[in-house]
C-alpha positions, 0 to 999 in steps of 0.5 A: 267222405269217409275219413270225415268221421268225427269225434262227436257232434257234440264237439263238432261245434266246439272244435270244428275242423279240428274233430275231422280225423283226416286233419288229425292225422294229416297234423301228425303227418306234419310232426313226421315230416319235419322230423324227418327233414331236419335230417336233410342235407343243410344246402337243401334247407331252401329246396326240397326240404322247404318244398316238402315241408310247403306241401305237407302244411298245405294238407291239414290247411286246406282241410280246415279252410274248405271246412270253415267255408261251411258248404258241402260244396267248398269242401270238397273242392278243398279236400282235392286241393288237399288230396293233390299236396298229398300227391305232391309230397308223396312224389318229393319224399320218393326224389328225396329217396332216389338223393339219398336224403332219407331211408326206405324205412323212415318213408315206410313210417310216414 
């Protein structure tokens, strides 16, 4: 649980999941992500784009709820449920590649 560093313990307890850098970075990863699909075809606003968008949410969600269930043991189920949607929105961005929908570049990026 290395990616768990955290600010300071000082601002633990004043800003609980919220210090864990894994959710900042996966917050950020969220900001790229709809950015990157508000490019996407209109038709696929309720397909991949929407399923996208659904998977990249569910990263940052996930890490704060197994964080607010307050046992080691609760988040480390939720940081693999977490660890899976990265999984899922990996292999979307890859289909969304393989349709055209986004460059190489922008994958890089994210």
């Amino acid at each position: 649980m290395k990616n768990l560093q955290r600010k300071e313990k000082s601002e633990k307890k004043e800003e609980g999941y919220k210090s864990l850098l894994i959710w900042q970075k996966s917050i950020l990863l969220n900001t790229l992500i709809f950015e990157v699909t508000k490019t996407f075809p209109y038709e696929e606003r309720l397909g991949i784009t929407s399923q996208i968008r659904r998977s990249a949410v569910s990263i940052p969600s996930n890490i704060a709820e197994g964080f607010g269930r307050m046992s080691k043991k609760s988040l480390s189920a939720f940081l693999k449920i977490a660890l899976g949607s990265v999984y899922e929105l990996e292999t979307q961005i890859l289909i969304s590649k393989t349709q055209g929908f986004v460059r190489m570049l922008r994958i890089l990026v994210i």
